[in-house]
Wavefront OBJ file of the C-alpha trace (Angstrom):
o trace
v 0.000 0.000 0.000
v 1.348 3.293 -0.811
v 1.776 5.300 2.581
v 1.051 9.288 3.295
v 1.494 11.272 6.274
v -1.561 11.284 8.237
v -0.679 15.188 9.806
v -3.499 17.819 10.001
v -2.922 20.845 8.493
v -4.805 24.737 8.516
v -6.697 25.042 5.359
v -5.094 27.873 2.799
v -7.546 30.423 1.941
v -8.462 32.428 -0.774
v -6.809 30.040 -4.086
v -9.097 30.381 -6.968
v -9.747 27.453 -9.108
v -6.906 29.136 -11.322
v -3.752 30.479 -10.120
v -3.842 34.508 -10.725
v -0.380 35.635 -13.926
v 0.283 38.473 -11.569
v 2.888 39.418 -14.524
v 2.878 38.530 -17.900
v 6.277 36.808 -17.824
v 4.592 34.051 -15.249
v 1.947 32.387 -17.377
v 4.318 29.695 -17.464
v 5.586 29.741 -13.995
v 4.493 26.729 -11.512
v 1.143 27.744 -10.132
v 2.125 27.899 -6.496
v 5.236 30.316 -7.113
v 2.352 32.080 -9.052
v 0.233 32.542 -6.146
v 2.929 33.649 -3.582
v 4.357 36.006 -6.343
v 0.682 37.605 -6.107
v 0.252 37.675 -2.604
v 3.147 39.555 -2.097
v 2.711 42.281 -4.846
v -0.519 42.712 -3.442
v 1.023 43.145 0.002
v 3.303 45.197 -1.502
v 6.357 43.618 -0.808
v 7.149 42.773 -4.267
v 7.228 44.891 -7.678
v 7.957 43.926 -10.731
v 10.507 45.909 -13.298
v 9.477 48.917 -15.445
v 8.887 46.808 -17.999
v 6.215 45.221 -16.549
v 7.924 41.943 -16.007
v 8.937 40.125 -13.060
v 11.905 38.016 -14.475
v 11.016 35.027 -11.968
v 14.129 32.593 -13.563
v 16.575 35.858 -12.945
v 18.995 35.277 -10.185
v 18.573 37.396 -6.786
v 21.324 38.846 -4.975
v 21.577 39.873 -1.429
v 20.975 43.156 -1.208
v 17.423 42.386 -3.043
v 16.797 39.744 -0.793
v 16.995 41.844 2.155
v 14.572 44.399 0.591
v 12.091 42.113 0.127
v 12.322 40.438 3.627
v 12.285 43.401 5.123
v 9.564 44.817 3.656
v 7.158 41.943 4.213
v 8.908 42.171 8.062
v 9.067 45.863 9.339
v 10.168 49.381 8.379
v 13.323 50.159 8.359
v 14.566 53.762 8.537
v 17.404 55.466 6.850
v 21.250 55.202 7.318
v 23.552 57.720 8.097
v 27.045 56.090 7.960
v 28.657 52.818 5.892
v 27.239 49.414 7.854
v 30.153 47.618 5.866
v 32.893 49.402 3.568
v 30.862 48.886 0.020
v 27.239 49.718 1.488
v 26.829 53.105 0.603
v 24.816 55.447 2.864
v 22.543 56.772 -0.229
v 22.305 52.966 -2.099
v 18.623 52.132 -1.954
v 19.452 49.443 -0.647
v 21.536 50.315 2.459
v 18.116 50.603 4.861
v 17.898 46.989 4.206
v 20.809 45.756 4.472
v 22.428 48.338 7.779
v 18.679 46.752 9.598
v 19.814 43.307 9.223
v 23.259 44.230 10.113
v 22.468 45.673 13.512
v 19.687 42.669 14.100
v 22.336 39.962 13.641
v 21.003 38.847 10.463
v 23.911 39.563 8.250
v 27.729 39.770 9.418
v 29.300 40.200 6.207
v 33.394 38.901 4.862
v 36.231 39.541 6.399
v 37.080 42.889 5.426
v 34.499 44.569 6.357
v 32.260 44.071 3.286
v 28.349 42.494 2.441
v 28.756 41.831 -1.534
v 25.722 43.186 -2.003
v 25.351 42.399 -5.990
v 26.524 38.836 -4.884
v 23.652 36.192 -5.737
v 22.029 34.495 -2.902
v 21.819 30.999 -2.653
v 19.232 29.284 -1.072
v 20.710 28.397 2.552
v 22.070 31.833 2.652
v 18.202 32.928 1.963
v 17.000 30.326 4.312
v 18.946 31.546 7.308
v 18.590 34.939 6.214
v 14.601 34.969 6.347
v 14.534 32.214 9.773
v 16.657 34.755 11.552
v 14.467 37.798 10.571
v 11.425 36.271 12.032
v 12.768 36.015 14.880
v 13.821 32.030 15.175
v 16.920 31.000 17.873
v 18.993 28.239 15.802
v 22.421 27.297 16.810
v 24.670 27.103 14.034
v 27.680 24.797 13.739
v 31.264 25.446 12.584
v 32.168 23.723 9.019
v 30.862 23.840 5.456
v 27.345 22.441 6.452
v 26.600 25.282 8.872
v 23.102 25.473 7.244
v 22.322 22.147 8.561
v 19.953 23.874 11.158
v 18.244 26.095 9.413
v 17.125 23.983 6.181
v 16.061 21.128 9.154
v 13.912 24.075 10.443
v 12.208 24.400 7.728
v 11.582 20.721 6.956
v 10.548 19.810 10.543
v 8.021 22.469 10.431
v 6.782 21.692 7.038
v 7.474 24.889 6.080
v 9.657 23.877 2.574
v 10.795 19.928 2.254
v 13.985 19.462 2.766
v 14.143 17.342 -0.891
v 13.401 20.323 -2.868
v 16.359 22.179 -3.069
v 20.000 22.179 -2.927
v 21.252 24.658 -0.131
v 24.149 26.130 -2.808
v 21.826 26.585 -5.690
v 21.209 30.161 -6.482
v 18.198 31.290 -5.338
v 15.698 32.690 -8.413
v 12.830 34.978 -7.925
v 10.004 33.197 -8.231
v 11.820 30.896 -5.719
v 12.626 33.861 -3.237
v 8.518 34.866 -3.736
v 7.400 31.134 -2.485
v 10.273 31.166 0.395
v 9.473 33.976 1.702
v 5.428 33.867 1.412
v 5.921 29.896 3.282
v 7.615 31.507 5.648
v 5.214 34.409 5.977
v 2.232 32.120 6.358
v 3.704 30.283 8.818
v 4.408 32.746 10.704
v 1.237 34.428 10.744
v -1.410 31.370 11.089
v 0.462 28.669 10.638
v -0.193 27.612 7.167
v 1.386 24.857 5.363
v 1.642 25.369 1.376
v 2.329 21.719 1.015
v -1.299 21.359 1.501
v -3.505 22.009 -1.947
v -6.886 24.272 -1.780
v -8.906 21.643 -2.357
v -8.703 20.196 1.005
v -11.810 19.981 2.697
v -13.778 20.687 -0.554
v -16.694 18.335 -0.730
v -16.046 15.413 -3.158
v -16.948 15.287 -6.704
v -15.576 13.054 -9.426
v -13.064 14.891 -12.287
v -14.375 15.436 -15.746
v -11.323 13.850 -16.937
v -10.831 16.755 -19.616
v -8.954 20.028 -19.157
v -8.567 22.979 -21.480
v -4.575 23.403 -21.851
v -3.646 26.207 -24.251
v -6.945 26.234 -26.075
v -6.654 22.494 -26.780
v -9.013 20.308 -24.487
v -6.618 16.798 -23.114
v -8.031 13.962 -21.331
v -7.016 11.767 -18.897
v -7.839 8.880 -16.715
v -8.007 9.313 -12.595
v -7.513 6.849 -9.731
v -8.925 8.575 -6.593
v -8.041 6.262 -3.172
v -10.380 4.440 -1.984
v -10.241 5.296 1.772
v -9.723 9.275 0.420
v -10.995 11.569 3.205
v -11.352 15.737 1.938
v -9.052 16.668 4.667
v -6.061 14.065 4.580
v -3.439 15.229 1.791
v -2.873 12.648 -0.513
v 0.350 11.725 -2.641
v -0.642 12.363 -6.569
v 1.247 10.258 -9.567
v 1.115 10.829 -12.704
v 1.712 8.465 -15.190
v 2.572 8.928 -18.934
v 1.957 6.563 -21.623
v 4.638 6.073 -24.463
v 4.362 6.639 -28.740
v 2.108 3.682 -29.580
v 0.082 2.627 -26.469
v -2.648 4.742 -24.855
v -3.543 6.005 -21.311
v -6.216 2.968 -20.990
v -3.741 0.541 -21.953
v -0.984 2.073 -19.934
v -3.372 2.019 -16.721
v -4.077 -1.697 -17.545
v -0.294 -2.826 -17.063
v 1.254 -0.745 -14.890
v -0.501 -2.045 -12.133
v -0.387 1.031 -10.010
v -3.686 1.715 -9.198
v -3.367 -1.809 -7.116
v 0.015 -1.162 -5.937
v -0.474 2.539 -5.042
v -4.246 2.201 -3.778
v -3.707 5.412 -1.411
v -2.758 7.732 -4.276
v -4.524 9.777 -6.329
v -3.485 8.765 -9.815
v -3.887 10.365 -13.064
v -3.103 8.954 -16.609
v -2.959 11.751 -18.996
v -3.453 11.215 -22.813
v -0.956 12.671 -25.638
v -1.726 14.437 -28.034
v -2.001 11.973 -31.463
v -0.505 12.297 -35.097
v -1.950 11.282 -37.984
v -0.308 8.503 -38.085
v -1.684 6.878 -34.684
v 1.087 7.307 -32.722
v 1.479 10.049 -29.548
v 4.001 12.780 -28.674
v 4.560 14.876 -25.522
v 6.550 17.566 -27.226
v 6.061 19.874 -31.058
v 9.330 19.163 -32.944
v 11.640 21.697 -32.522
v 10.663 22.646 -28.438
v 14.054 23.469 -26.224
v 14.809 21.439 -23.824
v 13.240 22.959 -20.658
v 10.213 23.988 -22.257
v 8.208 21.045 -24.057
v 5.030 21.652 -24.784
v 3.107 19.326 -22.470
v 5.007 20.710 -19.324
v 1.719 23.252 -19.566
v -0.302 20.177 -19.436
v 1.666 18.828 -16.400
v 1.417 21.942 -14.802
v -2.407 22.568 -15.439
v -3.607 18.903 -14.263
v -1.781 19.206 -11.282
v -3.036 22.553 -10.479
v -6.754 21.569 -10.949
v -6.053 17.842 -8.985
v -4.398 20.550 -6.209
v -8.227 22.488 -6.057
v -10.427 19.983 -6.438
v -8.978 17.120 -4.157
v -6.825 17.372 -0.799
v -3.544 16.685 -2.258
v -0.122 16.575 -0.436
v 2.018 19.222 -2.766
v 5.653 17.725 -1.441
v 4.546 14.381 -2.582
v 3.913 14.783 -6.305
v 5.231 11.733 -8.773
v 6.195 10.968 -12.435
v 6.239 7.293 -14.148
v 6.081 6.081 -17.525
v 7.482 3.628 -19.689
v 9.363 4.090 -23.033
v 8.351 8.047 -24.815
v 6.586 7.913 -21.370
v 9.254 7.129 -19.355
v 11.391 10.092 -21.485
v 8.900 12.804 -20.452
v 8.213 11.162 -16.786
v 11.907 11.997 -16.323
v 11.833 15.267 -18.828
v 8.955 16.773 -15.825
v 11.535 15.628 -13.259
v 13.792 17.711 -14.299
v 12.187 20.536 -15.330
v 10.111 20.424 -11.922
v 13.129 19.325 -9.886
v 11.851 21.919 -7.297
v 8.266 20.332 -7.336
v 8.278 16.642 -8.475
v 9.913 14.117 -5.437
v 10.862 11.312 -7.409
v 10.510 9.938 -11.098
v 10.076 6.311 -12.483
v 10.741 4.959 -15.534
v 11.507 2.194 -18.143
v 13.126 2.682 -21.348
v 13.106 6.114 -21.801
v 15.944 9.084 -21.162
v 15.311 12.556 -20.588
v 15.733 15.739 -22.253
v 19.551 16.683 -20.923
v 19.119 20.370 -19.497
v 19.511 22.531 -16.350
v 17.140 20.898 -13.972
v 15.011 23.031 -11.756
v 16.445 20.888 -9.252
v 16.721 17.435 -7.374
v 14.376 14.759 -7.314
v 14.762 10.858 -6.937
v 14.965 8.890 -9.718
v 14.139 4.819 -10.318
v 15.291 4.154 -13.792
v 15.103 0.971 -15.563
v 16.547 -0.021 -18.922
v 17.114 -3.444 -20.811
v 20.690 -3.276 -21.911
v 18.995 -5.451 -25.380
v 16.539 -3.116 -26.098
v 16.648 -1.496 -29.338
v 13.370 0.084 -29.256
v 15.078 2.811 -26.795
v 18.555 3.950 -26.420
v 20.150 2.165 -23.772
v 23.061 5.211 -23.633
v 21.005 7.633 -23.521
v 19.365 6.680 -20.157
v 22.784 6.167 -18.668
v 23.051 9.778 -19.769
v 19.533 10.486 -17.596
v 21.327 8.943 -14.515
v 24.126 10.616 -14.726
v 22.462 13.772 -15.142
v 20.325 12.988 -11.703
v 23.659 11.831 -10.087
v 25.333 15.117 -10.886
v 21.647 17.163 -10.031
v 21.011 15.385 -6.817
v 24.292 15.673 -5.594
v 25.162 11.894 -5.582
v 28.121 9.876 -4.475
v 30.069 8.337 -7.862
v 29.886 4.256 -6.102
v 26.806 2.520 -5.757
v 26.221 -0.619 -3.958
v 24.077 -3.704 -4.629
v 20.058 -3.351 -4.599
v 17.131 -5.728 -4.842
v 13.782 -4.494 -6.375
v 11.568 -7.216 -6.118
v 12.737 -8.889 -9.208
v 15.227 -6.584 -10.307
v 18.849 -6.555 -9.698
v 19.608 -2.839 -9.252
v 22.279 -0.526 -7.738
v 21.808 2.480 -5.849
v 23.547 5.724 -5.190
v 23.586 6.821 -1.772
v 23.789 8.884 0.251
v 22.434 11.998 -1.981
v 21.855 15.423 -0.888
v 18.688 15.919 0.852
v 17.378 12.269 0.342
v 16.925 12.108 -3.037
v 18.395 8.810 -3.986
v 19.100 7.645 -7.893
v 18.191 3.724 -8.530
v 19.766 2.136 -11.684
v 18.423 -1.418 -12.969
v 19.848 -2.587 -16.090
v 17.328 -5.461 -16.024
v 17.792 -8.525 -17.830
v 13.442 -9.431 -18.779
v 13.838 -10.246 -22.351
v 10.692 -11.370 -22.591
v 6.678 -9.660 -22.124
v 4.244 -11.641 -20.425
v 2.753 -13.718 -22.767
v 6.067 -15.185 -24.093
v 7.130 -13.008 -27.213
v 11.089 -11.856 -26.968
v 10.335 -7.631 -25.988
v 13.889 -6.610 -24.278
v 11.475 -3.280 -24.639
v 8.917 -4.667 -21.858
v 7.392 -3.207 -18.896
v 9.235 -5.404 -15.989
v 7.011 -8.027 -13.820
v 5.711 -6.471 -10.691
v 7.004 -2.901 -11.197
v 4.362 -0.943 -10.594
v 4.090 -2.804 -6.945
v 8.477 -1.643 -7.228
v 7.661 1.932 -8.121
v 4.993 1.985 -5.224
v 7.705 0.873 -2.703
v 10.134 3.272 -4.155
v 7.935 6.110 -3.736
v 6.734 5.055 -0.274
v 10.120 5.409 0.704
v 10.847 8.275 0.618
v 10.647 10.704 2.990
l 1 2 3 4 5 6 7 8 9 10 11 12 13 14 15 16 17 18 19 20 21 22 23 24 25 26 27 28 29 30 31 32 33 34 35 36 37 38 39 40 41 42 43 44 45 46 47 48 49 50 51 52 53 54 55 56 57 58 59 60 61 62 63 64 65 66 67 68 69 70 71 72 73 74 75 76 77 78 79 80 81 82 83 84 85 86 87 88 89 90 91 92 93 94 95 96 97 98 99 100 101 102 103 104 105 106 107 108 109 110 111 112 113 114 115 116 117 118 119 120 121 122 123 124 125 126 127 128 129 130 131 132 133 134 135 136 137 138 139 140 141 142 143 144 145 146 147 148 149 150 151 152 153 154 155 156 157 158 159 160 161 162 163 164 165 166 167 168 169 170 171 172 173 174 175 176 177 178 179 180 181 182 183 184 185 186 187 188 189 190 191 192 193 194 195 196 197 198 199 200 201 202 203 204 205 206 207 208 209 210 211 212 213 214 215 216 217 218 219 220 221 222 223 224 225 226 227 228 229 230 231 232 233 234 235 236 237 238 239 240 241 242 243 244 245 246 247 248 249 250 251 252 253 254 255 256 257 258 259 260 261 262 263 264 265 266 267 268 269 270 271 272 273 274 275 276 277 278 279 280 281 282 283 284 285 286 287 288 289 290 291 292 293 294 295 296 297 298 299 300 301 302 303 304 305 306 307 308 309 310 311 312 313 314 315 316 317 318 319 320 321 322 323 324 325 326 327 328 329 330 331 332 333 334 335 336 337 338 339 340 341 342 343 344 345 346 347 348 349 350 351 352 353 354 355 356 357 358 359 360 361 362 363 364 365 366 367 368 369 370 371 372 373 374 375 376 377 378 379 380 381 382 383 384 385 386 387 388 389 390 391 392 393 394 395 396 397 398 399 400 401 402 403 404 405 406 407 408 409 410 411 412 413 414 415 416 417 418 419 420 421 422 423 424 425 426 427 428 429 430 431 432 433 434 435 436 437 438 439 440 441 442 443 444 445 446 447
């Protein structure tokens, strides 16, 4: 049985059954970096540029972080001498910064100076905002001095711990959703990781959606024990070029294995020729075409069913299992973990880290066997993986795993040796015996 937290949460008030584009640069932002981004300019803590763009992928440094902190924290009042050597009395941003100075927020580098243009990274931001509101953590001598403040976060529920890597730099969008979690919290002791739709009275999905003018279609597993106010983990899982999302549902066995999840089996688009794609020819890696869909069906799962936002998955198999582990990537900072069999990955800058189960017949020909050696090494780099693995048994796989990664986000490899589909014919290309009961227990595990 696939396990979630049983933990109570406060409701979240006040999300639409669409997520606001507070700018016009974050249509295609994730819908929950969307809402915080809103909240905030509507508290006025955050502004977009002259432009009238926000820029939420753009980089923030320190100095801006401050501002914004500060602003959704207290006044601050004006400076009359240099807090550190290259903070300027008349910089606008010298309030902000000569505040967090005398608080004990900031100390600056030896020298006397803050680096104010630096970029942030996101344990710098973490410890940053935690000390501003007023939180007592003890931090340790070394390189892993964040240690404290990132488990503050997770402990509360505030921000999982998986999401991020504490020396990524820190983006806008991702500043806006740090500092509105932490906000909430602070205030009434809201979790984000719970979805709006939790305690909405039940009623079934239409199983369409209207994605950029096109309606899509899928297929939904709801759990069979679901109550409206326990958040619920929610898979999706892709079907590859030539089989459908009925067919898909019928083998991958995971609305058995994974009874407690909310599962959804969206459906391709279709060529002429019969056969599916995720993706238009031509799309950059990083911005496929049915990432929208991704986005949308988990954003109207998210308000019409209690759904646990920390515990969203990806599986497929074959042009499935490529885009499965394509939205893993590209949603590092949303999806946990990722399944898959036969299929790679677009090879980009991942949004960041997310467990991985990936499963490949060294025989097949029907998928490149290289390039998903190429997807796990990608995820080892991304997750911040050790280079040895050591011996792992996946019901009837022989696998290896890489452990310990950063933040818990482990990387599975099985080079499985199934030649053969289940009623006899030679398929190195099959989906492996009992692995949607394997994916299940994979995603169970995890934290």
């Amino acid at each position: 049985m696939f396990r979630f937290a049983l933990v109570s949460f406060l409701c979240f008030p006040g999300i639409v059954a669409a997520a606001t584009v507070p700018f016009p640069d974050t249509e295609g932002t994730w819908f929950r970096y969307r809402e915080s981004i809103a909240a905030l300019q509507e508290r006025g803590i955050l502004e977009g540029y002259p432009d009238g763009t926000f820029r939420p992928k753009q980089t923030l440094n320190r100095a801006e972080l401050l501002k914004i902190i500060f602003k959704g924290r207290s006044d601050v009042v004006p400076v009359q001498r240099r807090c550190f050597s290259d903070v300027n009395p008349d910089a606008w941003y010298a309030p902000y910064v000569c505040a967090a100075q005398r608080r004990g927020i900031v100390q600056g580098y030896s020298g006397g100076v803050f680096r104010p243009e630096q970029p942030v990274n996101t344990a710098e931001a973490v410890k940053m905002m935690l000390l501003a509101y007023g939180r007592q953590i003890d931090e340790p001598d070394g390189e892993h001095w964040y240690v404290p403040y990132t488990a503050s976060l997770d402990e509360t529920g505030i921000l999982a711990r998986s999401s991020y890597l504490p020396w990524s730099p820190l983006s806008r969008e991702r500043a806006a959703d740090l500092l509105y979690r932490v906000l909430r919290y602070d205030e009434d002791r809201t979790l984000l990781s719970r979805s709006a739709g939790c305690g909405t009275a039940y009623a079934a999905a239409p199983g369409t959606l209207q994605v950029q003018g096109r309606q899509r279609t899928y297929e939904l597993n709801v759990p069979k024990q679901y109550q409206i106010d326990m958040p619920a983990p929610l898979i999706l899982a892709f079907h590859g070029r030539t089989n459908s999302a009925a067919q898909v549902r019928a083998y991958y066995g995971l609305d058995r294995a994974a009874s407690d999840a909310f599962i959804a089996y969206p459906a391709a688009m279709q060529h002429d020729t019969g056969t599916y794609h995720w993706s238009d020819p031509g799309d950059r890696a990083g911005e496929l075409r049915d990432i929208a869909y991704f986005d949308a069906l988990v954003e109207d799962m998210a308000n019409r069913y209690c759904i646990d936002l920390d515990r969203i998955f990806v599986a497929g198999h074959s042009l499935g299992g490529w885009f499965a582990n394509s939205v893993a990537c590209i949603r590092g900072d949303v999806v946990r973990a990722s399944a898959s069999v036969g299929g790679s990955s677009v090879i980009t800058e991942c949004a960041g880290p997310s467990a991985a189960l990936i499963a490949h017949n060294p025989n097949d020909r029907m998928a490149s066997f290289t390039a998903s050696e190429l997807t796990r090494d990608l995820r080892l780099e991304v997750n911040a993986c050790p280079a040895d693995a050591s011996p792992a048994q996946l019901r009837s796989l022989q696998c290896v795993q890489y452990v310990p990664c950063s933040a818990g986000n482990p990387v599975l490899w099985c080079p499985h040796e199934q030649d053969y589909d289940p009623r006899g014919n030679y398929y190195p290309h099959t989906w492996p015996t009992d692995f949607g009961d394997t994916i299940a227990r994979f995603f169970a595990s995890l934290d």
